[in-house]
C-alpha positions, 0 to 999 in steps of 0.5 A: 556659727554654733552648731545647735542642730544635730541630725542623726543616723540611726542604726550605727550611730545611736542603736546597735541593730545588727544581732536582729537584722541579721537574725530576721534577714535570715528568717527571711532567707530560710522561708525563701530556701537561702542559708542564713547571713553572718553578721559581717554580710548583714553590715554589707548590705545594710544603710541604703534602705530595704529593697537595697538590703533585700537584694543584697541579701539574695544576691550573697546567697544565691540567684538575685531577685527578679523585678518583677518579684521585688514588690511582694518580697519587699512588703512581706520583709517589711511586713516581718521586720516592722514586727519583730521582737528587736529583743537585743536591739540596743543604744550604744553606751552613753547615747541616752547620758549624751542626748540629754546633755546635748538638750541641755545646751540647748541643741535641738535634735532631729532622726534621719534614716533610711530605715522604714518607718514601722521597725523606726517606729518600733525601735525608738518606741521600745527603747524610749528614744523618741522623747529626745527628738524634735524631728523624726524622718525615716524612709518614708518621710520624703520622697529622696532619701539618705545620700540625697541632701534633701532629708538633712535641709528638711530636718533643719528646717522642721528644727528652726534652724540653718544649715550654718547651725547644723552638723549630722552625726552618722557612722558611715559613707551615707551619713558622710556624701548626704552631709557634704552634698548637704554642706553641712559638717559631718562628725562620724563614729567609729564603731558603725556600719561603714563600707569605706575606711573613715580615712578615705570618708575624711570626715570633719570629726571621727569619735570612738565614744558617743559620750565625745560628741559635746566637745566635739560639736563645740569645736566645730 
Protein backbone atom coordinates (compact mmCIF):
# COMPACT_ATOMS: atom_id res chain seq x y z
CA UNK A 1 0.00 0.00 0.00
CA UNK A 2 1.38 3.59 -0.63
CA UNK A 3 2.63 5.16 2.37
CA UNK A 4 0.54 8.24 2.66
CA UNK A 5 0.78 9.01 6.45
CA UNK A 6 4.32 10.12 7.69
CA UNK A 7 4.77 10.41 11.67
CA UNK A 8 7.43 12.39 12.84
CA UNK A 9 10.14 12.65 15.51
CA UNK A 10 10.66 15.90 16.26
CA UNK A 11 14.01 16.63 17.81
CA UNK A 12 16.59 14.91 15.61
CA UNK A 13 14.49 14.62 12.90
CA UNK A 14 12.91 17.78 11.95
CA UNK A 15 15.00 20.76 14.44
CA UNK A 16 18.19 20.73 15.74
CA UNK A 17 17.73 21.59 19.49
CA UNK A 18 20.74 20.58 21.17
CA UNK A 19 22.88 24.00 21.17
CA UNK A 20 19.58 25.15 23.54
CA UNK A 21 18.98 21.88 25.38
CA UNK A 22 22.02 22.00 26.44
CA UNK A 23 22.61 25.47 27.33
CA UNK A 24 19.17 25.71 29.63
CA UNK A 25 19.76 21.83 31.23
CA UNK A 26 22.88 23.44 32.27
CA UNK A 27 21.31 26.75 33.59
CA UNK A 28 19.39 24.63 35.21
CA UNK A 29 22.62 22.58 36.83
CA UNK A 30 24.38 25.82 37.91
CA UNK A 31 21.24 27.09 40.17
CA UNK A 32 21.28 23.57 41.67
CA UNK A 33 25.42 23.74 41.99
CA UNK A 34 26.24 21.07 39.33
CA UNK A 35 28.71 22.04 36.35
CA UNK A 36 27.41 22.66 32.89
CA UNK A 37 26.80 19.42 30.27
CA UNK A 38 28.65 19.32 26.83
CA UNK A 39 26.79 18.64 24.11
CA UNK A 40 27.86 14.88 23.55
CA UNK A 41 26.06 14.57 27.65
CA UNK A 42 23.17 16.49 26.38
CA UNK A 43 22.54 14.04 23.12
CA UNK A 44 22.99 10.97 26.07
CA UNK A 45 20.24 11.86 27.98
CA UNK A 46 18.03 13.02 25.60
CA UNK A 47 14.55 11.11 23.51
CA UNK A 48 12.75 9.51 26.35
CA UNK A 49 11.27 12.67 27.95
CA UNK A 50 11.97 14.98 30.74
CA UNK A 51 12.08 13.22 34.22
CA UNK A 52 14.65 10.70 32.18
CA UNK A 53 16.61 13.92 30.79
CA UNK A 54 16.45 15.28 34.08
CA UNK A 55 17.91 12.66 36.04
CA UNK A 56 20.41 11.89 33.63
CA UNK A 57 21.45 15.16 33.84
CA UNK A 58 22.08 14.88 37.53
CA UNK A 59 23.50 11.75 37.56
CA UNK A 60 26.35 12.77 35.03
CA UNK A 61 26.97 15.32 37.45
CA UNK A 62 27.08 14.43 40.83
CA UNK A 63 24.42 12.79 43.42
CA UNK A 64 21.16 11.64 41.63
CA UNK A 65 17.97 12.76 42.23
CA UNK A 66 15.99 12.01 45.23
CA UNK A 67 12.15 10.61 44.47
CA UNK A 68 10.78 12.33 46.64
CA UNK A 69 12.43 15.89 44.88
CA UNK A 70 11.83 14.66 41.62
CA UNK A 71 8.56 16.52 41.35
CA UNK A 72 9.36 20.12 42.31
CA UNK A 73 12.61 19.89 40.12
CA UNK A 74 10.70 18.27 37.09
CA UNK A 75 8.05 21.40 37.22
CA UNK A 76 10.55 23.99 37.76
CA UNK A 77 12.81 22.55 34.50
CA UNK A 78 9.84 22.42 32.90
CA UNK A 79 8.89 25.68 33.95
CA UNK A 80 12.23 27.34 32.28
CA UNK A 81 12.52 25.18 29.33
CA UNK A 82 8.73 26.00 28.13
CA UNK A 83 9.90 29.47 28.28
CA UNK A 84 13.40 29.83 26.82
CA UNK A 85 14.49 31.77 24.22
CA UNK A 86 15.26 28.58 21.86
CA UNK A 87 17.47 31.45 19.94
CA UNK A 88 19.55 28.61 17.71
CA UNK A 89 16.90 26.24 17.69
CA UNK A 90 16.44 25.41 14.01
CA UNK A 91 15.02 22.83 11.35
CA UNK A 92 17.48 21.14 9.62
CA UNK A 93 18.42 21.94 5.81
CA UNK A 94 15.66 21.12 3.51
CA UNK A 95 13.03 20.16 6.08
CA UNK A 96 10.23 23.02 5.35
CA UNK A 97 11.15 22.38 0.99
CA UNK A 98 10.44 18.27 1.99
CA UNK A 99 7.37 18.75 4.15
CA UNK A 100 5.52 20.88 1.60
CA UNK A 101 6.55 18.41 -1.42
CA UNK A 102 5.22 15.60 0.85
CA UNK A 103 1.81 17.73 1.10
CA UNK A 104 1.77 17.90 -2.26
CA UNK A 105 1.67 14.22 -2.99
CA UNK A 106 -0.89 14.04 -0.88
CA UNK A 107 0.70 12.70 2.25
CA UNK A 108 -0.80 13.62 5.51
CA UNK A 109 1.51 14.39 8.26
CA UNK A 110 1.45 13.80 11.99
CA UNK A 111 4.22 15.08 15.27
CA UNK A 112 5.10 12.39 17.61
CA UNK A 113 7.49 13.25 20.44
CA UNK A 114 8.23 12.72 23.83
CA UNK A 115 9.00 16.61 24.30
CA UNK A 116 6.34 18.48 26.87
CA UNK A 117 3.82 20.05 25.29
CA UNK A 118 4.76 24.16 26.43
CA UNK A 119 8.56 24.05 24.66
CA UNK A 120 6.69 21.76 21.58
CA UNK A 121 4.50 24.47 21.42
CA UNK A 122 6.72 27.08 21.38
CA UNK A 123 9.26 25.47 19.04
CA UNK A 124 6.97 24.74 16.36
CA UNK A 125 5.21 27.90 16.87
CA UNK A 126 8.55 30.12 16.23
CA UNK A 127 9.69 28.42 13.55
CA UNK A 128 6.19 28.21 11.55
CA UNK A 129 6.07 24.47 11.57
CA UNK A 130 2.72 23.86 12.81
CA UNK A 131 1.02 24.64 9.49
CA UNK A 132 2.30 21.45 7.75
CA UNK A 133 0.76 18.92 10.51
CA UNK A 134 -2.45 17.51 10.65
CA UNK A 135 -1.70 15.92 14.26
CA UNK A 136 0.50 17.16 16.90
CA UNK A 137 1.05 14.51 19.80
CA UNK A 138 3.76 15.53 22.51
CA UNK A 139 4.30 14.12 25.65
CA UNK A 140 1.29 14.94 27.27
CA UNK A 141 -0.74 13.78 24.68
CA UNK A 142 -1.69 10.37 25.64
CA UNK A 143 -0.93 8.65 28.70
CA UNK A 144 1.91 6.15 26.84
CA UNK A 145 4.35 7.42 25.29
CA UNK A 146 7.49 7.04 22.56
CA UNK A 147 8.63 3.70 22.67
CA UNK A 148 5.10 2.43 23.40
CA UNK A 149 3.37 1.99 19.97
CA UNK A 150 0.09 3.42 21.24
CA UNK A 151 1.06 7.52 20.00
CA UNK A 152 1.93 6.09 16.29
CA UNK A 153 -1.84 4.16 16.24
CA UNK A 154 -3.33 7.26 17.67
CA UNK A 155 -1.52 9.32 15.09
CA UNK A 156 -2.79 7.48 12.17
CA UNK A 157 -5.83 7.00 13.23
CA UNK A 158 -6.57 11.21 13.97
CA UNK A 159 -4.95 11.30 10.09
CA UNK A 160 -7.55 8.85 8.68
CA UNK A 161 -5.48 6.48 7.79
CA UNK A 162 -4.06 2.48 8.52
CA UNK A 163 -1.16 1.28 9.60
CA UNK A 164 -0.71 -0.24 6.10
CA UNK A 165 -0.28 3.52 5.00
CA UNK A 166 1.97 4.65 7.15
CA UNK A 167 5.79 4.97 8.13
CA UNK A 168 7.44 7.02 11.00
CA UNK A 169 10.48 9.11 10.53
CA UNK A 170 12.72 9.33 13.29
CA UNK A 171 16.58 9.63 14.04
CA UNK A 172 17.21 7.03 16.80
CA UNK A 173 16.52 3.85 19.00
CA UNK A 174 13.02 5.28 20.03
CA UNK A 175 11.62 6.24 16.92
CA UNK A 176 12.75 2.74 15.70
CA UNK A 177 11.22 -0.14 18.83
CA UNK A 178 8.05 2.53 18.68
CA UNK A 179 7.60 1.77 14.92
CA UNK A 180 8.37 -2.07 15.14
CA UNK A 181 6.14 -2.49 18.25
CA UNK A 182 3.81 -0.45 16.12
CA UNK A 183 4.33 -2.54 12.76
CA UNK A 184 4.74 0.27 10.98
CA UNK A 185 7.92 0.71 8.59
CA UNK A 186 10.57 3.04 10.00
CA UNK A 187 13.03 5.35 7.87
CA UNK A 188 15.76 7.08 10.06
CA UNK A 189 18.20 9.77 9.65
CA UNK A 190 21.55 9.75 10.08
CA UNK A 191 22.35 13.17 11.64
CA UNK A 192 20.16 12.50 15.02
CA UNK A 193 20.42 11.99 18.46
CA UNK A 194 20.71 8.00 18.51
CA UNK A 195 22.52 5.95 21.23
CA UNK A 196 22.79 2.84 19.38
CA UNK A 197 24.75 2.69 15.92
CA UNK A 198 21.93 2.48 13.06
CA UNK A 199 23.49 -0.78 11.76
CA UNK A 200 22.38 -2.72 14.84
CA UNK A 201 18.74 -0.47 14.84
CA UNK A 202 18.23 -1.97 10.96
CA UNK A 203 16.15 0.29 9.96
CA UNK A 204 13.97 -0.16 6.80
CA UNK A 205 15.71 3.02 5.42
CA UNK A 206 18.59 5.32 6.57
CA UNK A 207 18.89 8.65 4.72
CA UNK A 208 21.66 11.40 5.37
CA UNK A 209 19.45 13.98 3.66
CA UNK A 210 16.02 15.29 4.62
CA UNK A 211 15.49 16.25 1.25
CA UNK A 212 15.66 11.96 0.17
CA UNK A 213 12.49 11.24 2.05
CA UNK A 214 9.97 11.46 -1.16
CA UNK A 215 11.75 8.83 -2.91
CA UNK A 216 12.42 6.84 -0.19
CA UNK A 217 8.58 6.67 1.21
CA UNK A 218 7.66 5.74 -2.38
CA UNK A 219 9.85 2.71 -2.41
CA UNK A 220 8.73 1.47 0.73
Amino acid sequence: MVKKHIIFDLDGTLINSIPDMCREISLFLNEHGRRSLTETETVSIIGNGAPVLLKGAFALTGEEIKENNMPDLLAAWLNQYGKAEMAETKPYPYVVETLNKLKENGCRLAICTNKPPEPTEAILTKLDLKKHFDVILDADALPERKPRPEPLWEAVRRMGGVNESAVMVGDSETDAQTARAAGIPVVLLSYGYTHIPYEELKPDALIDSFADLPTIIERL
